[in-house]
N, C-alpha and C positions, 0 to 999 in steps of 0.2 A: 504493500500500500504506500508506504514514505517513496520508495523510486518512482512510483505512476505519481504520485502526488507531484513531485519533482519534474517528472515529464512537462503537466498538467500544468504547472507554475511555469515554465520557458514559454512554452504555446500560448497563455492567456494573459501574460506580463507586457507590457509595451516592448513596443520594436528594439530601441535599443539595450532596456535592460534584459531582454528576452538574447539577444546575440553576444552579450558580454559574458552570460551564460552557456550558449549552445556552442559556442567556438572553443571553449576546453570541455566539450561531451563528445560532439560528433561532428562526421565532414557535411552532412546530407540533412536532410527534412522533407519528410513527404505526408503530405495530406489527403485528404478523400475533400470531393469539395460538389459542384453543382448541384445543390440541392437533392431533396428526398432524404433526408436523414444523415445529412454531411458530416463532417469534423466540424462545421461551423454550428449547424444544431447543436451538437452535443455540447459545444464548449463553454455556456452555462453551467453542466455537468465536474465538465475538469476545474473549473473555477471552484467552486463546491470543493473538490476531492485536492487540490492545492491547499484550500485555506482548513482545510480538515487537519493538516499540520504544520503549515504556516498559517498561523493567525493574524498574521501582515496584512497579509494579501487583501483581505477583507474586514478590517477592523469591526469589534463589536458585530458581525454581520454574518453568522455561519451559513446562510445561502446563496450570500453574493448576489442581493438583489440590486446591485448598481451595475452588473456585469449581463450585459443582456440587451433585447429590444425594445424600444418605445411601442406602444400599440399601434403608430403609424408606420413600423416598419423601420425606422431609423435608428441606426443601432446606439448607444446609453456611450459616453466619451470614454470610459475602460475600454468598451468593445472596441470602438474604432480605433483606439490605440494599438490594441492588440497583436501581436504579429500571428496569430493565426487569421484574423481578420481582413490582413494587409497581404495575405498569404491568397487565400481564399478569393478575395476579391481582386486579388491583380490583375492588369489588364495593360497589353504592351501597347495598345496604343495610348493611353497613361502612364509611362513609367516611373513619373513620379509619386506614386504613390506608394513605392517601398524602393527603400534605399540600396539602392545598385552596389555602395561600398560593402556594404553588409552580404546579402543574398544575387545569389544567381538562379533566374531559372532555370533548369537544363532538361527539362521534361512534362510534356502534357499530354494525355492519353487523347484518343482523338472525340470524347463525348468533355473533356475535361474535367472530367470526376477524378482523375488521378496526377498530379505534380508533386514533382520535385524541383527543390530548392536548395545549389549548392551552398553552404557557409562559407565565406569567405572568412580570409584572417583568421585561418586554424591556429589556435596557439600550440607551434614545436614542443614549448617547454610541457606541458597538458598532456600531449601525443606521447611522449618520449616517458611520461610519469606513470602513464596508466599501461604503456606497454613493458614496464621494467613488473618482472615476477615476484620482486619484495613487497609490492602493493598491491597484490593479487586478496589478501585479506583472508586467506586459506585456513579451513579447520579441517581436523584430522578427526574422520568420523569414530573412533574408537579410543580416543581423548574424550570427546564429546559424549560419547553413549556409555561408556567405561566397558562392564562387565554384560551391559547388555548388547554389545553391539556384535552381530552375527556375521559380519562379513561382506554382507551384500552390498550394504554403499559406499560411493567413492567418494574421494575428497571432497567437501564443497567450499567452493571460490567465488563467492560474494562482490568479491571487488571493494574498493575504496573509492571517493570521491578525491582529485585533485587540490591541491592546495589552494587553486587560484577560485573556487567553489563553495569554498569552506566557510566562507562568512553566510552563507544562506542555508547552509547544511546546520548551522550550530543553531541557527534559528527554528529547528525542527522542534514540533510538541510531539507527545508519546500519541500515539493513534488508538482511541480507547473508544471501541463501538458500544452500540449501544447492548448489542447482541453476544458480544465480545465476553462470555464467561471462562477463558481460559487464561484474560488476560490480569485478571488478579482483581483488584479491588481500584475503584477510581477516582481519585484526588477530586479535589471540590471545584476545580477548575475546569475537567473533563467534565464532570457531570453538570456543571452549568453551560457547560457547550453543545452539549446531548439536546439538553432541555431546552435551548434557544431554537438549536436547529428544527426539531420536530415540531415545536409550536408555529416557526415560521413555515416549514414545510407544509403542516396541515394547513393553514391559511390558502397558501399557494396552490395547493390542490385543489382548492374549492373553488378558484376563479372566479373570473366573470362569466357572463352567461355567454351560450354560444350562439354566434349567428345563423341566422337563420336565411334559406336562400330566398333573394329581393323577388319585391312581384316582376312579370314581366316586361311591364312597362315602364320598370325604373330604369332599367340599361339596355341601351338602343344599340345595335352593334353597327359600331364604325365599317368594320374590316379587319383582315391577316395582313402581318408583315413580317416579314423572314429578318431582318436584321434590326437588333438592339439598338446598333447606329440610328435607324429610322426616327424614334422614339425622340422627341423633345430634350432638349441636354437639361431641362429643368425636374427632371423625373426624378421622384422618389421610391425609392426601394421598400420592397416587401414580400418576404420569404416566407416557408412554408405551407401551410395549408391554403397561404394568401393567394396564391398560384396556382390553384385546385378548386377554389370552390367559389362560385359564383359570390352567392350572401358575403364569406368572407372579403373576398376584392369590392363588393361596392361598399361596407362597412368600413373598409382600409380608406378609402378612398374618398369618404365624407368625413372621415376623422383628418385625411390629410388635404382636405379642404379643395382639391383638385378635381374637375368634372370630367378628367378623362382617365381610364384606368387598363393596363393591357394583363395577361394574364399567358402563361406557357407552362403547360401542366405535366409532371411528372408522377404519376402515380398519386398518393394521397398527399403529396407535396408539389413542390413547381415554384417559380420565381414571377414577381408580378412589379408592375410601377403605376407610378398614378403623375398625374401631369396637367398641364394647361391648355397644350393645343394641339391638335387633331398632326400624328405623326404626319413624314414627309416622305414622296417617293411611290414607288409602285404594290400595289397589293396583290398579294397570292389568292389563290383558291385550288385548296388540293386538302385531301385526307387528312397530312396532321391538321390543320385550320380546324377541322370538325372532329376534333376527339372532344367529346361530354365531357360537361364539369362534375366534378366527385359529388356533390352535393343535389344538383338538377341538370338533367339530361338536356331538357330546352332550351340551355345555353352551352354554347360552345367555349372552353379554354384554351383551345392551342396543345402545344404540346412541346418537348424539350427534353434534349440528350436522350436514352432511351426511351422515352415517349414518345417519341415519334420514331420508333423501328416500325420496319415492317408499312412505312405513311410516307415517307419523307427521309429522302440523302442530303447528306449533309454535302452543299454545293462548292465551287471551290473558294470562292467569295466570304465564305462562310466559315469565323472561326470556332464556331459550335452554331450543333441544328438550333432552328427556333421555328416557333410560328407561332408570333404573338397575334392573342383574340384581342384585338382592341373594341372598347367600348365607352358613349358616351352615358355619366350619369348623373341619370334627370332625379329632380324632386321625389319623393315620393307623396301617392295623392293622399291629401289631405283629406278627413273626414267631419265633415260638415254636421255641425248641430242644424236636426229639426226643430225649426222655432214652434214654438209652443204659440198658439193660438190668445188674442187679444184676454186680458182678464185672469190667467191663469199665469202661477206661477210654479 
């Protein structure tokens, strides 16, 4: 759990404290990314499972509720700091938006769900620490188990953390679940961190209410457009179910106060934006355009990287599939009091 925690803590730490760490760990970084239950999704999760033994990370806050999305889809300034975030969302015709001294891309799968990202600035001295066998950190299973140990297992070599690490290593708390009866008895520190976590958890569980998909006449379909580029540079972003289900996008999309909203749907997930004026360029009409929204069939979402197999090749123009449902969205109607007749009240 403290090594994944440790992972958990580079991936969701800002860009540069995140690389002052990962360049005496490893040469590489690879993510899961294009929506449908990304590294990106998840990484509320590692935020959690970070501050589970670094208490830093999220002061007074065992769920890391400032690590995350706004309801309109805009990520919370942790997130966008984040270097999995900046990881996730890169985009070479932007390259400024992660720093080139630090990372290299050297690989994207061809739906994009899959990158790598070399580290630059391996530190020699890091390399050279963790490859010497004195710091291998080795127990001798029959030291360890005495008289009870039968033969069967071999050494184990745990490893050490580098020197240059070591101020964020010392800042580790002991990892004391809630479930955790083997692991002794729990200081008053743990068990007020239990107690914080699950009360916040259970809140958070409960949510807000879920939407529901809009009548028909609230979102008028514009059109399909195969490229992202098309999309108004004013667009705001919004991931997961936002990009799947009708009700959700036009809900996204009155919160983010924008009348036009597109939608590219991947399984019970997908990527969506919401915007001002009606994209630019030419519109498609072909299969993926009319794959069903998760929620109502009556409206179409589009579809994106694996959701549109078997619908739509991805063209050469094209640096991932898309075919964005765009739609404008209207009021919803208004329900009119019957006036009551002269005399009565």
């Amino acid at each position: 759990h403290e090594h994944i925690a440790t992972i958990g803590y580079m991936l969701t730490a800002p860009e540069k404290e995140a690389h002052n760490l990962a360049r005496h760990l490893a040469d590489y970084v690879l993510i899961w990314a294009g929506g449908g239950g990304d590294d990106l999704a998840k990484s509320p999760h590692m935020a959690r499972i970070s501050n589970s033994i670094y208490h830093h990370f999220c002061p007074d806050d065992p769920t890391c509720q400032h690590f995350g999305f706004y309801q309109n889809g805009q990520p919370t300034e942790s997130m966008a700091n984040s270097l999995l975030y900046k990881l996730a969302t890169y985009d070479p015709r932007q390259p400024r938006t992660l720093n080139s001294s630090r990372w290299e891309p050297v690989m994207t799968s061809k739906y994009g769900k899959v990158r790598i990202y070399k580290i630059k600035r391996v530190s020699k001295d890091s390399k050279r620490w963790i490859q010497n066998a004195t710091n291998l950190a080795c127990e001798n299973p029959s030291k360890k188990w005495g008289a009870a140990y039968d033969g069967s297992a071999d050494w184990y070599c745990p490893g050490s953390y580098p020197p240059a690490v070591q101020w964020l290593i010392k800042k580790r708390k002991p990892f004391r679940q809630l479930e955790d009866f083997n692991s002794g008895p729990r200081d008053a520190e743990s068990e007020a961190y239990n107690k914080k976590y699950h009360e916040q958890m259970e809140k958070k569980a409960q949510g807000p209410p879920k939407e529901s998909a809009p009548p028909a006449n609230t979102l008028e379909a514009v059109g399909c457009y195969r490229l992202e580029s098309q999309l108004p540079v004013d667009k705001v972003y919004g991931g997961g179910d936002t990009g799947a289900k009708a009700g959700v996008a036009f809900a996204f999309a009155k919160r983010a106060k924008k009348p036009y909203v597109a939608m590219a749907r991947v399984g019970e997930d997908g990527h969506a934006f919401a915007f001002e004026t009606v994209p630019f360029g030419e519109k498609v009409s072909d299969a993926g355009c009319a794959r069903p929204c998760a929620d109502d069939p009556q409206f179409f979402c589009g579809c994106a990287d694996s959701g549109c197999d078997g619908a739509v090749d991805r063209a050469a123009d094209e640096e991932y599939v898309r075919r964005w449902m765009v739609y404008k969205v209207k009021a919803a109607p208004s329900r009119k009091k019957k006036a009551l007749p002269k005399g009565e009240l």
